[in-house]
C-alpha positions, 0 to 999 in steps of 0.5 A: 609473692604469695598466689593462691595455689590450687590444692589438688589430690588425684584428679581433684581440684580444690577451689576457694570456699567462695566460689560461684555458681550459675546455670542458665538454659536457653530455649530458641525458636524462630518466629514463622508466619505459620505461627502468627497464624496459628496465634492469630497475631495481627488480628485487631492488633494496634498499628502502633504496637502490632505485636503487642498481643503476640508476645504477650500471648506466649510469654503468658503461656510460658509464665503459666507453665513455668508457675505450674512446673515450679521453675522461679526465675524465667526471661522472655525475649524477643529482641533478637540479642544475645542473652548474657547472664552474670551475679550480681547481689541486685538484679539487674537487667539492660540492654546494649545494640546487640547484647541482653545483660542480666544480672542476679544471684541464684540463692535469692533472686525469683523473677518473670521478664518480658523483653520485647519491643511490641512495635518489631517483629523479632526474628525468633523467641529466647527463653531464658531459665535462670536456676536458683536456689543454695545448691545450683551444680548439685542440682544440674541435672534435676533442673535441665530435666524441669526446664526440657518438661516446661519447653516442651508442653509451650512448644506443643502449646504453640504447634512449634515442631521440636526441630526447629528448638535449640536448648543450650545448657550454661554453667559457671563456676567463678572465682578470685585467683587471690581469694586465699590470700584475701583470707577466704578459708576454706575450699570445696573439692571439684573433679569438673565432670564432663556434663553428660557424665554428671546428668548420666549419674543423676539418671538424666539422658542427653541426646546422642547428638549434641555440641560442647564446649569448655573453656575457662575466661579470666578477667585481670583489671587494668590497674594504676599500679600495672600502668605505672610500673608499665611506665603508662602516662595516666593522661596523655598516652599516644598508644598503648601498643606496646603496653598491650603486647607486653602483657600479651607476650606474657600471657602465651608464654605462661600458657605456653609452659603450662602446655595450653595451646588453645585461646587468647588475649582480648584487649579491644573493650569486646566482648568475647563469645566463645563457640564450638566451631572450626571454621572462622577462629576470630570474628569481630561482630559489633560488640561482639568478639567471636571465637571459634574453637574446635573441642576435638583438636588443639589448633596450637594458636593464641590469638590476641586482639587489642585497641592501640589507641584505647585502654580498657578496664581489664583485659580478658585470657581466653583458654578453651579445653579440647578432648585431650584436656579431659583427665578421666572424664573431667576438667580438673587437671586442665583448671590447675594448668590454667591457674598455675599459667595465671600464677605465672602471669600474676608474678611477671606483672608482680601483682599484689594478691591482697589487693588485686584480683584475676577473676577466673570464670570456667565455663561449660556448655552444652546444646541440641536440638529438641527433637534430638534422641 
């Protein structure tokens, strides 16, 4: 069977001609009574709609910045969900219980939301930065640098003090492990710096104090062909179970080999949620799945969660990098591990490159507080 296989010289990896970019940032702060009262919220508001005027006050103020600063794609919320960006040809934006979806794609897509129910009081102000435009990693830095000037001049607008302001940092790059084998030609080259090194090469400083993480979400459909070579009934099936630990079982044996102990396996129709944290490794939240990894350590230990009595759509590989993943100062090396893991996987589950696909998503992130130096 033919994978597509990451070309690599030194510590370079060369990854599909089609590949995407994303970097979104996200601004928090909580609501306080101070300021309401600063902002006169309540004053005359409707009695239905009593923070009607509130909101619309200081998504008015961020949208007049953002015009000023030339930042073009930009979503108030105040609902208390969980921002999640994804591409997407259309834009596209819904809610879940627990989850903001917003969808776009970076080259094309210029817009200003407001996210917000007027009758609730949320508990704090999201402000998402979508970049755009063709050059969306080259031009990293440039942007973190806009967005940081825009939240500062709103919070100093608003009286917010800037400890009390997270700033995260997200960026993609997305992939089809097949794209070779689909005819995509072509290939661009990354050594995957760690962020702080690309910034300080674009004469951008970050805080001292500051939390990241790396890791890399791959998405394999459940498809008719691994149900029926899995001997599934395609209506009827008691327990998926075994269905399930079989794949599982070959997904720890791959990263096993590929020497990547870290991650896991999620088949229960969550959502999974990274975040640099060591003290609760697996927490189901709802929607949510929370998984908690330590980017100092290796914890040597592959979760996996699924639903016995369910089957999903697709099934997701979780593999988090730790600082011993970082090849003179990059991630390349930790991405071709992880795609020779998938190339290993792939072949057990003897999946059809031409026709199917795993989707690898590597992500970095970085976060401080704003009063950080």
């Amino acid at each position: 069977m033919s994978v597509r296989r990451s070309r690599s010289k030194g510590n370079t990896i060369f990854l599909p001609s089609n590949s995407r970019y994303n970097q979104y940032l996200l601004a928090e702060f909580k609501i306080t009574d101070e300021l309401l009262d600063r902002l006169k919220a309540e004053q005359n508001a409707d009695k239905l709609t009593p923070w009607q005027g509130f909101y619309q006050n200081v998504s008015e103020q961020l949208f007049s910045i953002c015009e000023d600063e030339e930042i073009d794609n930009v979503h108030f919320i105040a609902n208390d969900k969980l921002p999640r960006v994804r591409f997407n040809q259309e834009i596209r934006h819904w809610e879940t219980e627990q989850q903001m979806l917003i969808f776009y794609n970076p080259e094309y897509h210029q817009f200003y939301k407001s996210h917000f129910d007027p009758a609730l009081r949320a508990k704090k102000i999201s402000i998402l930065f979508l970049a755009s435009g063709s050059t969306v990693r080259t031009s990293a830095a440039g942007y973190h640098t806009k967005v940081r000037k825009v939240v500062n001049k709103l919070i100093d607008q608003l009286g917010v003090n800037a400890s009390q302001v997270r700033l995260r940092d997200h960026q993609h790059l997305t992939y089809d492990l097949f794209a070779k084998d689909k005819g995509v030609e072509g290939g661009n080259s990354h050594n995957l710096r760690l962020i702080k090194n690309r910034y300080q090469a674009s004469d951008v400083t970050l805080p001292t104090k500051h939390d990241t993480i790396s890791y890399v979400v791959a998405s394999l459909p459940i498809t008719r062909r691994l149900l029926k070579s899995a001997n599934i009934k395609l209506v009827g099936q008691e327990s998926y179970d075994q269905f399930y630990k079989m794949i599982s079982d070959s997904c720890s044996a791959a990263a096993k080999r590929k020497n990547l102990t870290t991650g896991a396996f999620i088949a229960n129709g969550l959502t999974p949620i990274v975040r640099n944290s060591s003290n609760e490794p697996e927490q189901k939240v709802g929607e949510l799945q929370l998984l908690g990894f330590d980017p100092k350590q290796a914890n040597d230990e592959f979760y996996s969660s699924w639903k016995a009595d369910t089957l999903v759509d697709y099934v997701q590989i979780v593999f988090a990098a730790t600082e011993q993943d970082i090849e003179n100062k990059g991630y390349s090396e930790f991405l071709k591990r992880v795609d020779s893991a998938l190339k290993l996987l792939a072949t057990d589950l003897e999946m059809t490159p031409e026709h199917e696909e795993i989707a690898v998503r590597f992500h970095q992130h970085l976060a401080y507080h704003f009063n950080e130096q």
